[in-house]
mmCIF file of the protein (N, C-alpha, C, O) and its ligand, coordinates in Angstrom:
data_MODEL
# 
_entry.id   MODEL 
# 
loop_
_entity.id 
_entity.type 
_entity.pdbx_number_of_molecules 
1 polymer     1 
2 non-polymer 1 
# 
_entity_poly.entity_id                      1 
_entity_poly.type                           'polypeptide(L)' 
_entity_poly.nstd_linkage                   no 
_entity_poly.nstd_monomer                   no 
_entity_poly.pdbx_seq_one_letter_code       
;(UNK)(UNK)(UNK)(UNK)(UNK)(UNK)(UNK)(UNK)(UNK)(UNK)(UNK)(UNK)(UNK)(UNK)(UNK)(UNK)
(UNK)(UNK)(UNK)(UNK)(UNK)(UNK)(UNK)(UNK)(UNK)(UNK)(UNK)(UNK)(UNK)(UNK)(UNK)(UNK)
(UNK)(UNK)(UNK)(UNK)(UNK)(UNK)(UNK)(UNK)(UNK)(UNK)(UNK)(UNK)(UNK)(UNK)(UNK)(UNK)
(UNK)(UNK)(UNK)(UNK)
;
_entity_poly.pdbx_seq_one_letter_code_can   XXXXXXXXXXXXXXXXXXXXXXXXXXXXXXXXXXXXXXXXXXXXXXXXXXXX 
_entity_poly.pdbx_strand_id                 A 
# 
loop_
_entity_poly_seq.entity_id 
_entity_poly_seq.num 
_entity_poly_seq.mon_id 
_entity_poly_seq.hetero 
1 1  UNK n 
1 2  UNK n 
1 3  UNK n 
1 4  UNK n 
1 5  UNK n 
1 6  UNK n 
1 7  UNK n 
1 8  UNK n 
1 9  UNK n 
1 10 UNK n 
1 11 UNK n 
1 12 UNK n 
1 13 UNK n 
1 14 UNK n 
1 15 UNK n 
1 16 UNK n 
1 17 UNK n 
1 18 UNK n 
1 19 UNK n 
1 20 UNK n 
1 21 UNK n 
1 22 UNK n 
1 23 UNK n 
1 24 UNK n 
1 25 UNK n 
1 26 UNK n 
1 27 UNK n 
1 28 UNK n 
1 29 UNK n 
1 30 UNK n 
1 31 UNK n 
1 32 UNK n 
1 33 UNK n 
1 34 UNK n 
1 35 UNK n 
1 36 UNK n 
1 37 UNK n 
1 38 UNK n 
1 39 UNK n 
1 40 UNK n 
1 41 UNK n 
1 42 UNK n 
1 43 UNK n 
1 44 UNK n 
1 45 UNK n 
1 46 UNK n 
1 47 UNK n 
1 48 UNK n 
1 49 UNK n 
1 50 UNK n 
1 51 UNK n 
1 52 UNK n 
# 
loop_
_struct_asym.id 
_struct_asym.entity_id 
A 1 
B 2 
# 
loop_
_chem_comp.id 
_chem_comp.type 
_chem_comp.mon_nstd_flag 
UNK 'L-peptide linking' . 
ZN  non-polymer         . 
# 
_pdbx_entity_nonpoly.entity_id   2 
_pdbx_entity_nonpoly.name        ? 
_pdbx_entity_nonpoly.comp_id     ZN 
# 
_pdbx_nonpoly_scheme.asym_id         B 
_pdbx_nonpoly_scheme.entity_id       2 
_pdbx_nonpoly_scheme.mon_id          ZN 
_pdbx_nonpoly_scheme.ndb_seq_num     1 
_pdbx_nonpoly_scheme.pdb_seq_num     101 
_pdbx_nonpoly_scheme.auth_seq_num    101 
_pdbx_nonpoly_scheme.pdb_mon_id      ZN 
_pdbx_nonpoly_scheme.auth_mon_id     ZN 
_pdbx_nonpoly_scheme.pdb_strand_id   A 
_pdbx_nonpoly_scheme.pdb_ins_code    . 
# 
loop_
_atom_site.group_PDB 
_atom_site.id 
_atom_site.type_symbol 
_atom_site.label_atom_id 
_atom_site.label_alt_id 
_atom_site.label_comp_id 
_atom_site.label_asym_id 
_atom_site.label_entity_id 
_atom_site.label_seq_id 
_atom_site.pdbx_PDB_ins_code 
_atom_site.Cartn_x 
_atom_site.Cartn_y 
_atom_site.Cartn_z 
_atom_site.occupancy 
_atom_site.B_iso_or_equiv 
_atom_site.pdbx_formal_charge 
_atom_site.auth_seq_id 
_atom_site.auth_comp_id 
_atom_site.auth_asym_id 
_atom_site.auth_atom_id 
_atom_site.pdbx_PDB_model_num 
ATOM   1   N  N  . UNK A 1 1  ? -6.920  5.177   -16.041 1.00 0.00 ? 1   UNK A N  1 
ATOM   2   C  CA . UNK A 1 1  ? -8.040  4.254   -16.141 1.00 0.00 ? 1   UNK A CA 1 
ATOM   3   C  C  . UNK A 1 1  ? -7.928  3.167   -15.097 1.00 0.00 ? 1   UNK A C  1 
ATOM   4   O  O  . UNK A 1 1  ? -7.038  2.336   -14.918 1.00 0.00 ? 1   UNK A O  1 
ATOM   5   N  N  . UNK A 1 2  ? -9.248  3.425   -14.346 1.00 0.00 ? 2   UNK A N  1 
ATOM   6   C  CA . UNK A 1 2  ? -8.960  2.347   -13.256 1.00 0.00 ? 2   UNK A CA 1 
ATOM   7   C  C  . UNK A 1 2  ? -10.533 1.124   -13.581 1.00 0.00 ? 2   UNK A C  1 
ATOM   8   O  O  . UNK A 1 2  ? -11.597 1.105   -12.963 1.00 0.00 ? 2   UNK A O  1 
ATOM   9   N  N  . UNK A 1 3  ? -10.018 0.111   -14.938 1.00 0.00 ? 3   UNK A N  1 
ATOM   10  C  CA . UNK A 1 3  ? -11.371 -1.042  -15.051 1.00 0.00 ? 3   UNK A CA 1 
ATOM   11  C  C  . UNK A 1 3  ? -11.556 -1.938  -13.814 1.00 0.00 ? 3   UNK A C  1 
ATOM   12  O  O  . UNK A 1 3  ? -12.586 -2.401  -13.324 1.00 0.00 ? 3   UNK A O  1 
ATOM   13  N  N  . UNK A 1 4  ? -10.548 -2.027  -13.529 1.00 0.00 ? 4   UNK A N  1 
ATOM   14  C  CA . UNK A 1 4  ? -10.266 -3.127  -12.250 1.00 0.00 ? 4   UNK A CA 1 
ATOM   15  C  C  . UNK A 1 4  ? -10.598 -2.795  -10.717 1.00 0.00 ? 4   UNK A C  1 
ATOM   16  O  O  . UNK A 1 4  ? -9.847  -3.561  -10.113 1.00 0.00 ? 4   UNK A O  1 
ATOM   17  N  N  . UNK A 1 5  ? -11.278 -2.108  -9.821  1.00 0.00 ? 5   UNK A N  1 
ATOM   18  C  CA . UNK A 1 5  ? -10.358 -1.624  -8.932  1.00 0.00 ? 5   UNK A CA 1 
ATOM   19  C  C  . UNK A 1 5  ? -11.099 -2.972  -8.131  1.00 0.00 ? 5   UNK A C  1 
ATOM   20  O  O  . UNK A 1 5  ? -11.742 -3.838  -8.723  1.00 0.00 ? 5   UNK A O  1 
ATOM   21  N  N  . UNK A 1 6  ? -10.828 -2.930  -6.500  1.00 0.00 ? 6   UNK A N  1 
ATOM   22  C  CA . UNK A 1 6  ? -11.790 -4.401  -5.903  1.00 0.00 ? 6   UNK A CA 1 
ATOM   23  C  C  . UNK A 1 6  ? -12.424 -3.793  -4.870  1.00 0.00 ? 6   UNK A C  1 
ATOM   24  O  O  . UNK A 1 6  ? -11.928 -2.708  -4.565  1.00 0.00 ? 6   UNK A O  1 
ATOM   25  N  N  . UNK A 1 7  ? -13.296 -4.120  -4.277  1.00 0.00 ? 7   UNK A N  1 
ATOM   26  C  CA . UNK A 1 7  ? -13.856 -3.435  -3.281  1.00 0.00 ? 7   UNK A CA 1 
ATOM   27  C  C  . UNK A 1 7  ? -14.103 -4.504  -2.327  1.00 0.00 ? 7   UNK A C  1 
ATOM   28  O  O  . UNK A 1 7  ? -14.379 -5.640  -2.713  1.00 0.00 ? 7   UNK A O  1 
ATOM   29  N  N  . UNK A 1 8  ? -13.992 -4.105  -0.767  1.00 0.00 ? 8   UNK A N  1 
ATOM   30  C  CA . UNK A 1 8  ? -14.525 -4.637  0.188   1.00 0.00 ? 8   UNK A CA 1 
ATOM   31  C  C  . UNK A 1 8  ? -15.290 -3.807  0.835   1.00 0.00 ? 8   UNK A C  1 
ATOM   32  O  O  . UNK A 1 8  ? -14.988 -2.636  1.063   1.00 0.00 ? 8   UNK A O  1 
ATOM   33  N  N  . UNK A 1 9  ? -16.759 -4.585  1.314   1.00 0.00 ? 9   UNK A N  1 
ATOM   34  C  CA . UNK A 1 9  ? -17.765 -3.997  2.104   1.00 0.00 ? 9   UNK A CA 1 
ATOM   35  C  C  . UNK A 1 9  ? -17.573 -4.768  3.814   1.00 0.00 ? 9   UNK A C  1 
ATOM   36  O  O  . UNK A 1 9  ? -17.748 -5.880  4.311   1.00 0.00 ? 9   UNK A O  1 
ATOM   37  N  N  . UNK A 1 10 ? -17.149 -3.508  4.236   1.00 0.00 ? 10  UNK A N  1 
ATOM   38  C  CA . UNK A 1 10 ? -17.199 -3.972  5.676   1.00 0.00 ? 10  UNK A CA 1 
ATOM   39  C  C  . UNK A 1 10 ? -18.599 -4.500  6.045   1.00 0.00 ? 10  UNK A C  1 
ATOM   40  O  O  . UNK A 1 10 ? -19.486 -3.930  5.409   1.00 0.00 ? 10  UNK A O  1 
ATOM   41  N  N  . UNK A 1 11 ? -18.958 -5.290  6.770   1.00 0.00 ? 11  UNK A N  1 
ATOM   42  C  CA . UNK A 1 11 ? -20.186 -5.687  7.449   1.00 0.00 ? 11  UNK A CA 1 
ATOM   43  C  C  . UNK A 1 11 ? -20.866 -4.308  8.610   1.00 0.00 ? 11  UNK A C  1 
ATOM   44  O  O  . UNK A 1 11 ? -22.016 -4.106  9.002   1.00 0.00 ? 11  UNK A O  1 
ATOM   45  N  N  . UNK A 1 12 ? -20.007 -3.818  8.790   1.00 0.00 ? 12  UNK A N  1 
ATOM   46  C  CA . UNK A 1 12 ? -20.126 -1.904  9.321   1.00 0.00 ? 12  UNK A CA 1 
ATOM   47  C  C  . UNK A 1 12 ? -20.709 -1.150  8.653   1.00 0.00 ? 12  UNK A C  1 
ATOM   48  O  O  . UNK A 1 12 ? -21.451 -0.309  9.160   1.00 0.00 ? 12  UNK A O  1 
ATOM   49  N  N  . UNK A 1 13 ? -20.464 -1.289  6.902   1.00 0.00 ? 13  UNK A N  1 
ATOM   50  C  CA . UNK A 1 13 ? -20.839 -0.507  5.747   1.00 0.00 ? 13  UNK A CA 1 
ATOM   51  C  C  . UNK A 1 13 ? -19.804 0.496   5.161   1.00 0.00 ? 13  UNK A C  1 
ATOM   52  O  O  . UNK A 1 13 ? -19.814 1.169   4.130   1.00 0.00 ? 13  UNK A O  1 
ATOM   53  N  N  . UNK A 1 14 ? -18.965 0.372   6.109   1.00 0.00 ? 14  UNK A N  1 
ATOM   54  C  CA . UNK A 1 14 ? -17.923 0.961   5.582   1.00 0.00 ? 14  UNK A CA 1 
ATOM   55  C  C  . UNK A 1 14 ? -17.361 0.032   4.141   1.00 0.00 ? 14  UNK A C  1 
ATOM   56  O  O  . UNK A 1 14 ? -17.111 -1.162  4.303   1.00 0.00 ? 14  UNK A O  1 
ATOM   57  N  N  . UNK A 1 15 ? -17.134 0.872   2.312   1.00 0.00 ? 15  UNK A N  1 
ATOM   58  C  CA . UNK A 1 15 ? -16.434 0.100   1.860   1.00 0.00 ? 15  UNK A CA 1 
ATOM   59  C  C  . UNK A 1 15 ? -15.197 0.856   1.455   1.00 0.00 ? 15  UNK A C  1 
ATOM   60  O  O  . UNK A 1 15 ? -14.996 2.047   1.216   1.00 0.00 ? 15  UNK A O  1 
ATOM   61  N  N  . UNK A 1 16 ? -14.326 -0.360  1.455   1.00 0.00 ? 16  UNK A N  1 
ATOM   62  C  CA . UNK A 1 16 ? -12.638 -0.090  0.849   1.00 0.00 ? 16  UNK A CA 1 
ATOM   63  C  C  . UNK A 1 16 ? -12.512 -0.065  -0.905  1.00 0.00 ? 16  UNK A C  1 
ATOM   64  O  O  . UNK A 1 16 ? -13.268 -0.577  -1.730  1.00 0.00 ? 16  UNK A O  1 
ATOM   65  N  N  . UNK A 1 17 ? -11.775 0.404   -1.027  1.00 0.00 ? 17  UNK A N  1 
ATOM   66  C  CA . UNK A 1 17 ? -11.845 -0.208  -2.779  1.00 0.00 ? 17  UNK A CA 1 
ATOM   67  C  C  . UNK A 1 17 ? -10.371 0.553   -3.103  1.00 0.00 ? 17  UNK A C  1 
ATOM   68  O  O  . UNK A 1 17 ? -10.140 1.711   -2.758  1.00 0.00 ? 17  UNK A O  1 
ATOM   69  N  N  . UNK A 1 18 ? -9.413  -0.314  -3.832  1.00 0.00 ? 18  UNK A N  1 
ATOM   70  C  CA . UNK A 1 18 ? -8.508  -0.246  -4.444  1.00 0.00 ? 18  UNK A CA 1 
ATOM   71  C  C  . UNK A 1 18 ? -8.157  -0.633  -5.463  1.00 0.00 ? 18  UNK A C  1 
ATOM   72  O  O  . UNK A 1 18 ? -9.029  -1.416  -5.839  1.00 0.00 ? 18  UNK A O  1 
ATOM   73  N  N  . UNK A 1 19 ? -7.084  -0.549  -6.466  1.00 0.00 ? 19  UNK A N  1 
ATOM   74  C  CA . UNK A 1 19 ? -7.438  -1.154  -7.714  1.00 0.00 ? 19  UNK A CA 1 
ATOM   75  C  C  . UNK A 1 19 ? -6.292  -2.605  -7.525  1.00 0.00 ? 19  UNK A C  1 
ATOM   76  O  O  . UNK A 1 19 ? -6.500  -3.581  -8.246  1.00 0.00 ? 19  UNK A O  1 
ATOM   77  N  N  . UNK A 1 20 ? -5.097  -2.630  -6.503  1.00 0.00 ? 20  UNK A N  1 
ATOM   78  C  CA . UNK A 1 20 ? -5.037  -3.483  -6.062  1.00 0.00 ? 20  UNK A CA 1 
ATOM   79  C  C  . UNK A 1 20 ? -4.916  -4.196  -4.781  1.00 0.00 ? 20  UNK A C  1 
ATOM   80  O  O  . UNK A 1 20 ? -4.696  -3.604  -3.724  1.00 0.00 ? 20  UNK A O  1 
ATOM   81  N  N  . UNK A 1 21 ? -5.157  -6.343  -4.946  1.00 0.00 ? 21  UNK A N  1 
ATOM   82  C  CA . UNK A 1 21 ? -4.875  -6.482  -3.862  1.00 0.00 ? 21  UNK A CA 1 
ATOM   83  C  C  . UNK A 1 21 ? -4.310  -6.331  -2.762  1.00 0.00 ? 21  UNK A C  1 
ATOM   84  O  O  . UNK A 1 21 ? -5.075  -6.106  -1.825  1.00 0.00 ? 21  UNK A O  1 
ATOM   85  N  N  . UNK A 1 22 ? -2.915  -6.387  -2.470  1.00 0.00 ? 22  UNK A N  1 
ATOM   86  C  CA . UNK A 1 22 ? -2.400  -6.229  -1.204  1.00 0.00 ? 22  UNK A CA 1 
ATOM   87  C  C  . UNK A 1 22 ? -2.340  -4.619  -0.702  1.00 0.00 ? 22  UNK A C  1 
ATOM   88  O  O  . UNK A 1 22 ? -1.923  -4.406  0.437   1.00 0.00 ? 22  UNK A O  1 
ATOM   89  N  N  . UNK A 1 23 ? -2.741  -3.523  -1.521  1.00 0.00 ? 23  UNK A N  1 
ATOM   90  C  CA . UNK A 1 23 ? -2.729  -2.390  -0.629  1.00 0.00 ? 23  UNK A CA 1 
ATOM   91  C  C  . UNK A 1 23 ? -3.877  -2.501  0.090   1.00 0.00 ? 23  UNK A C  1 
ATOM   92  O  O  . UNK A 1 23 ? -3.872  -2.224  1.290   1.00 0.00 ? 23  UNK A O  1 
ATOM   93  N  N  . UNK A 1 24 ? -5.229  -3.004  -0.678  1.00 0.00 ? 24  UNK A N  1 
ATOM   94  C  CA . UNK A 1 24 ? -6.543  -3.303  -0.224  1.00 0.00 ? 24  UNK A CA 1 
ATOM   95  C  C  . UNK A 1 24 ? -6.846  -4.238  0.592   1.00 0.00 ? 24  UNK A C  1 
ATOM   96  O  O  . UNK A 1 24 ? -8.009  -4.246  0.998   1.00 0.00 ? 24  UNK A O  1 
ATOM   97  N  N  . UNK A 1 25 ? -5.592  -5.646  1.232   1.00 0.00 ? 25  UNK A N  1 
ATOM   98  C  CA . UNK A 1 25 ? -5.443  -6.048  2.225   1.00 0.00 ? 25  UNK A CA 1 
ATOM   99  C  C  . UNK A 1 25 ? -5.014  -5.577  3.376   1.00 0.00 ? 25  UNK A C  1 
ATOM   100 O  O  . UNK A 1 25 ? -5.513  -5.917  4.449   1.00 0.00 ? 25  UNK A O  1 
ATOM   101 N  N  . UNK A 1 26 ? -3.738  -4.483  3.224   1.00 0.00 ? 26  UNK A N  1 
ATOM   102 C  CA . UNK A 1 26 ? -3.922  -3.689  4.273   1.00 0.00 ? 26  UNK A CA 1 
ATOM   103 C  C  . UNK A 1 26 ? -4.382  -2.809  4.815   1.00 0.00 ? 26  UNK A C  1 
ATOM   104 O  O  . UNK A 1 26 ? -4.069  -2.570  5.981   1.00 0.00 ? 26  UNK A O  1 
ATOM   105 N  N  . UNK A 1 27 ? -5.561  -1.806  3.908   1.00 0.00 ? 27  UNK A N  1 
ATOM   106 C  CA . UNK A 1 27 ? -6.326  -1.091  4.979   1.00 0.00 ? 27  UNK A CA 1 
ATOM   107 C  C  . UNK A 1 27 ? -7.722  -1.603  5.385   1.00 0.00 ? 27  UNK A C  1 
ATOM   108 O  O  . UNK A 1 27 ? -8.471  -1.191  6.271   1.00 0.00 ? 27  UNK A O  1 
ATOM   109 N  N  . UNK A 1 28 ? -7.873  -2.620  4.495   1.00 0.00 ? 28  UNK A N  1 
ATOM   110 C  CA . UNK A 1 28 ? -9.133  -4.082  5.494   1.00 0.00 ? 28  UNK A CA 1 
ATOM   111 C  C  . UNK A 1 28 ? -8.528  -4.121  6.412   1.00 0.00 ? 28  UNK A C  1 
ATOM   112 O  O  . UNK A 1 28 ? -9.004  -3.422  7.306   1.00 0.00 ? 28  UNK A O  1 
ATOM   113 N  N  . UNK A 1 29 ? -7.445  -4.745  6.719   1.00 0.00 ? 29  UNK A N  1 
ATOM   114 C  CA . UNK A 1 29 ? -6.882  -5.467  7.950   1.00 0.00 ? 29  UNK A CA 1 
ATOM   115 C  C  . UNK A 1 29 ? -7.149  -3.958  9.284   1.00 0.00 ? 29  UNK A C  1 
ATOM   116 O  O  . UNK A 1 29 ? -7.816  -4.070  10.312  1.00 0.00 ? 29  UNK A O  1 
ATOM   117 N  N  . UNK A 1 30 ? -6.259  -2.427  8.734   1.00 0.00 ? 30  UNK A N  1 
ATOM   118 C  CA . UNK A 1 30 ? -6.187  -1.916  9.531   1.00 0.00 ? 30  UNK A CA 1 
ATOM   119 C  C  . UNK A 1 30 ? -7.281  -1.336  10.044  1.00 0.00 ? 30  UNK A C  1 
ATOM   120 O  O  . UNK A 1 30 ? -7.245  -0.888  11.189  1.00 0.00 ? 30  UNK A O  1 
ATOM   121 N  N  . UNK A 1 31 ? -8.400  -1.260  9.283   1.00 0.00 ? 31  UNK A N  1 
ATOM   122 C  CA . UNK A 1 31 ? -10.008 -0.638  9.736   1.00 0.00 ? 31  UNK A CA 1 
ATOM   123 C  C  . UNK A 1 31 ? -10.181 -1.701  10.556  1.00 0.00 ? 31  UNK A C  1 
ATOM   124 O  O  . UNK A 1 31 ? -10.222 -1.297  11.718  1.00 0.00 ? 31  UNK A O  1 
ATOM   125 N  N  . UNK A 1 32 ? -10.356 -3.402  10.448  1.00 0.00 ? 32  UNK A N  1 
ATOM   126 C  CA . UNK A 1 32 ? -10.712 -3.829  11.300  1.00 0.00 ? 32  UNK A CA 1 
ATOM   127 C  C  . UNK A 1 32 ? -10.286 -3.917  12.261  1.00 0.00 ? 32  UNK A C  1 
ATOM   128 O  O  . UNK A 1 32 ? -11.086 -3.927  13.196  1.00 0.00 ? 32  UNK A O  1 
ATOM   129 N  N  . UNK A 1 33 ? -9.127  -4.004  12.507  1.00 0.00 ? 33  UNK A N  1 
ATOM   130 C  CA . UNK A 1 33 ? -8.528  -3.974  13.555  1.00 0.00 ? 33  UNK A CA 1 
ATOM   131 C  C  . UNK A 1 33 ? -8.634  -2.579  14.729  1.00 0.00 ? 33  UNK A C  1 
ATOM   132 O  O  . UNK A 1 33 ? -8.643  -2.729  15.951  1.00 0.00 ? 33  UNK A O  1 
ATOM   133 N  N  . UNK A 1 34 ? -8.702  -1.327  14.056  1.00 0.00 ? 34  UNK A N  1 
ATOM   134 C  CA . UNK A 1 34 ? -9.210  -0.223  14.515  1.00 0.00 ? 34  UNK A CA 1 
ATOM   135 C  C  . UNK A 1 34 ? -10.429 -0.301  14.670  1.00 0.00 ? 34  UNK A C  1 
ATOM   136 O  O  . UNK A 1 34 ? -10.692 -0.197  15.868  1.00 0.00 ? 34  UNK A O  1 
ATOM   137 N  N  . UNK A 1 35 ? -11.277 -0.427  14.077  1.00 0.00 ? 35  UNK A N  1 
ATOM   138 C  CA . UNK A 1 35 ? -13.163 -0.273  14.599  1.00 0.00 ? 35  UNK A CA 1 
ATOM   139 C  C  . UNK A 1 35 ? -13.496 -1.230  14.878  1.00 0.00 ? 35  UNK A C  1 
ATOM   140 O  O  . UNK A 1 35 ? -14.488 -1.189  15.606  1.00 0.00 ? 35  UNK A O  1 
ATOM   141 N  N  . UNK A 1 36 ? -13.059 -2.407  14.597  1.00 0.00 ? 36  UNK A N  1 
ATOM   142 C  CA . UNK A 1 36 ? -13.631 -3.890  15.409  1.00 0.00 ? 36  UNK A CA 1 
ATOM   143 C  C  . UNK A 1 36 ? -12.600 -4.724  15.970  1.00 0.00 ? 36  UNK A C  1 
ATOM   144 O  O  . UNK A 1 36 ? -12.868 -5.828  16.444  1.00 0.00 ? 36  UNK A O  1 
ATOM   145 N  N  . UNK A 1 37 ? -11.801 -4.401  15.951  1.00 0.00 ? 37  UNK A N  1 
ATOM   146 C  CA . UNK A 1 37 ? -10.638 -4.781  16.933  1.00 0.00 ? 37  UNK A CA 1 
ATOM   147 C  C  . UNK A 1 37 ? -10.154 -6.500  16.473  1.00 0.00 ? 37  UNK A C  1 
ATOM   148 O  O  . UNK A 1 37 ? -9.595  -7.386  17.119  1.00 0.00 ? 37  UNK A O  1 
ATOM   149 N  N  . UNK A 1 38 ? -10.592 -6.444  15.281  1.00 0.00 ? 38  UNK A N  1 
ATOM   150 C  CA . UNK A 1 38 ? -10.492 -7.879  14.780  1.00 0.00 ? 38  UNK A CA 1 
ATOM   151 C  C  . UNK A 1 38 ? -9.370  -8.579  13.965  1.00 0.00 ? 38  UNK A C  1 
ATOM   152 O  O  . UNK A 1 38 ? -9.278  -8.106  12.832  1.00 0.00 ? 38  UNK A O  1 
ATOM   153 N  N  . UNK A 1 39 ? -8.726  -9.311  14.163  1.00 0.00 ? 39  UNK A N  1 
ATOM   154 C  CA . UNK A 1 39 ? -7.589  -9.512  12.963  1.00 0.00 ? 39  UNK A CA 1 
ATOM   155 C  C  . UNK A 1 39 ? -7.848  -10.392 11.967  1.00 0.00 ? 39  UNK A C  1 
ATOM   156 O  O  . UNK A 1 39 ? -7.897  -11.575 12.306  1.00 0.00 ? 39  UNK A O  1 
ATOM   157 N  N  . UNK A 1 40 ? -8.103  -10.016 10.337  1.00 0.00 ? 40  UNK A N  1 
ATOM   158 C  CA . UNK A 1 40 ? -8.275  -10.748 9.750   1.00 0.00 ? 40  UNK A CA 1 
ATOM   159 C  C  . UNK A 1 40 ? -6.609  -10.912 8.822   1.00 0.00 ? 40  UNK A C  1 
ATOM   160 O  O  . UNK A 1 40 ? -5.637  -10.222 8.511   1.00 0.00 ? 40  UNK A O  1 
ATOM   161 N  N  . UNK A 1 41 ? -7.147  -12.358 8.682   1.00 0.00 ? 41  UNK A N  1 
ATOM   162 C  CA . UNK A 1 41 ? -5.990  -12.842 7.727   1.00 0.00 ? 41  UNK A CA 1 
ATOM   163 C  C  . UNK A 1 41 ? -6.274  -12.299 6.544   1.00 0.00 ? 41  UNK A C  1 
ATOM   164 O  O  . UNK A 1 41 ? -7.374  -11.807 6.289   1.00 0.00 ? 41  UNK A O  1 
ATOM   165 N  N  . UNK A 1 42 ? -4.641  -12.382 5.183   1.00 0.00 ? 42  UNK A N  1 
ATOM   166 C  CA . UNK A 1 42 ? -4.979  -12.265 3.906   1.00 0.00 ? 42  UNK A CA 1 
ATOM   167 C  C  . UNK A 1 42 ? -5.741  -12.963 3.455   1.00 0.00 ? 42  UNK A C  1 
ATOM   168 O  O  . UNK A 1 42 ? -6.374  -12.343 2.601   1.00 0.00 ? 42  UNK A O  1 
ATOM   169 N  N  . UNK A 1 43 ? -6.104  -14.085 3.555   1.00 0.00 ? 43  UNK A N  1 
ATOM   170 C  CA . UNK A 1 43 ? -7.120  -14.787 2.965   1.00 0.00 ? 43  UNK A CA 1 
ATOM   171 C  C  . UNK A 1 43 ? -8.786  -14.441 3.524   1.00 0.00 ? 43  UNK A C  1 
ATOM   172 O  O  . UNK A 1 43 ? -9.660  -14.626 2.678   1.00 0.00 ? 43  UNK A O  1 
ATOM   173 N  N  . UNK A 1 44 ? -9.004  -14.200 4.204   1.00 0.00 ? 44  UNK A N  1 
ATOM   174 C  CA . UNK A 1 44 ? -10.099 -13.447 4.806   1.00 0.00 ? 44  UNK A CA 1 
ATOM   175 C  C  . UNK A 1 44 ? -10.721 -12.360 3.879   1.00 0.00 ? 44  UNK A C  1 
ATOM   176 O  O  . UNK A 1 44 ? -11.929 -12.264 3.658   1.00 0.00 ? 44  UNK A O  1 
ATOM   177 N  N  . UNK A 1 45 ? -9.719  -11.523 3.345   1.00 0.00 ? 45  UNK A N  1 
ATOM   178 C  CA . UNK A 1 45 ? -9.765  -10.030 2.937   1.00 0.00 ? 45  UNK A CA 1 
ATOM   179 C  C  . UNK A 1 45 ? -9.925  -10.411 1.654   1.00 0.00 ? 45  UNK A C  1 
ATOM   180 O  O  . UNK A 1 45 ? -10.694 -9.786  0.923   1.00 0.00 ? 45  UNK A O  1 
ATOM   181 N  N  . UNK A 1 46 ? -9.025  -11.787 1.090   1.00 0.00 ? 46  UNK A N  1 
ATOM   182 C  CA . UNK A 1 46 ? -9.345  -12.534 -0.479  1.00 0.00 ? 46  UNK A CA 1 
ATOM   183 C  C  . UNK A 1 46 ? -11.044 -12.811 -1.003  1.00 0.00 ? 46  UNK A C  1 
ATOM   184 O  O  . UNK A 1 46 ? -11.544 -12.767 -2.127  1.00 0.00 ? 46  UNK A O  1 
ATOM   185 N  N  . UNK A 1 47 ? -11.749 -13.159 0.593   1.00 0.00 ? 47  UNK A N  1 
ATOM   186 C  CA . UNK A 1 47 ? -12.940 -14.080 0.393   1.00 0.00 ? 47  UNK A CA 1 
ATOM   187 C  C  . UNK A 1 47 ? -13.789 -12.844 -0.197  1.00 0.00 ? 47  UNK A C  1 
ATOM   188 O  O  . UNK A 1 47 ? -14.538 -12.822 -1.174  1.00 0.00 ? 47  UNK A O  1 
ATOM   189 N  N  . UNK A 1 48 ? -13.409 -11.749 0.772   1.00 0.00 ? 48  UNK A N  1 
ATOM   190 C  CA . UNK A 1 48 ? -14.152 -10.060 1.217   1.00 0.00 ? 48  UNK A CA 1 
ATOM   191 C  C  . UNK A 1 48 ? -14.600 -10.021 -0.052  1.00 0.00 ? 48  UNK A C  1 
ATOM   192 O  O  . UNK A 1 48 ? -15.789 -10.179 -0.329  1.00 0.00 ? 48  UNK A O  1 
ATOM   193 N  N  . UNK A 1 49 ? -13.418 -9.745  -1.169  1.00 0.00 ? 49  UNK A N  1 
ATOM   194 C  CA . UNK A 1 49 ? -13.194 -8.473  -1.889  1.00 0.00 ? 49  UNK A CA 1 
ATOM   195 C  C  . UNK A 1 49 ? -13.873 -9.382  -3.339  1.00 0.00 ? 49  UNK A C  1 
ATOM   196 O  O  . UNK A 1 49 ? -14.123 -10.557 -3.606  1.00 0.00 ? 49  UNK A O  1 
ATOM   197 N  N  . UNK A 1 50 ? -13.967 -8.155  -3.973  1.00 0.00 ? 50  UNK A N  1 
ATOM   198 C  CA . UNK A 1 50 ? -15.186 -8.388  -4.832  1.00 0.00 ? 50  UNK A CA 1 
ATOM   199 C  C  . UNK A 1 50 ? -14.500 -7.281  -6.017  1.00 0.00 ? 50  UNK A C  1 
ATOM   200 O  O  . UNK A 1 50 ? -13.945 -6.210  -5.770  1.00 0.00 ? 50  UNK A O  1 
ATOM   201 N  N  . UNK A 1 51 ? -14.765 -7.995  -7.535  1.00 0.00 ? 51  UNK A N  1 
ATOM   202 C  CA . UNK A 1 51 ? -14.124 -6.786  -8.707  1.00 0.00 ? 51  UNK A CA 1 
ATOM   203 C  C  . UNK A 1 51 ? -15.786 -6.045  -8.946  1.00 0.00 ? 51  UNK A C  1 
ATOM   204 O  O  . UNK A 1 51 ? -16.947 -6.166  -8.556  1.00 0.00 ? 51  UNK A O  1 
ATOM   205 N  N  . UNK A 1 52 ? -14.871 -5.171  -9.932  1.00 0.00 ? 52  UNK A N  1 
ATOM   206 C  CA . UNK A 1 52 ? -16.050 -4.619  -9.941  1.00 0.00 ? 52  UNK A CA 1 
ATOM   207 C  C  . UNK A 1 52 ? -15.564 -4.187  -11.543 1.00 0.00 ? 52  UNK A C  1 
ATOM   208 O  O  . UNK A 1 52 ? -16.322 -3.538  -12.264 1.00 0.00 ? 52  UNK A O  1 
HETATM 209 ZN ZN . ZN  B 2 .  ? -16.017 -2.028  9.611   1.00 0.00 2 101 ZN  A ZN 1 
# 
């Protein structure tokens, strides 16, 4: 049972979703950094992510 999981919507449309934070900080970080070449901080990826 996954009640929790969090999701981030890339501004690309790509979304992430994990059930937790820090694995779901690092493949935010690594998509952006791969398709937009961008580095976001953990707190960045905090603002992102959204429960569901
Ligand atoms: Zn993206």
């Amino acid at each position: 049972m996954s009640e929790s999981s969090l999701s981030v919507e890339c501004p690309c449309g790509s979304v992430m979703t994990h059930e937790e934070l820090a694995p779901l900080v690092e493949v935010v970080q690594s998509h952006a950094k791969l398709n937009h070449n961008m580095d976001l901080t953990e707190e960045d990826v905090h603002n992102m992510a959204s429960k569901r």
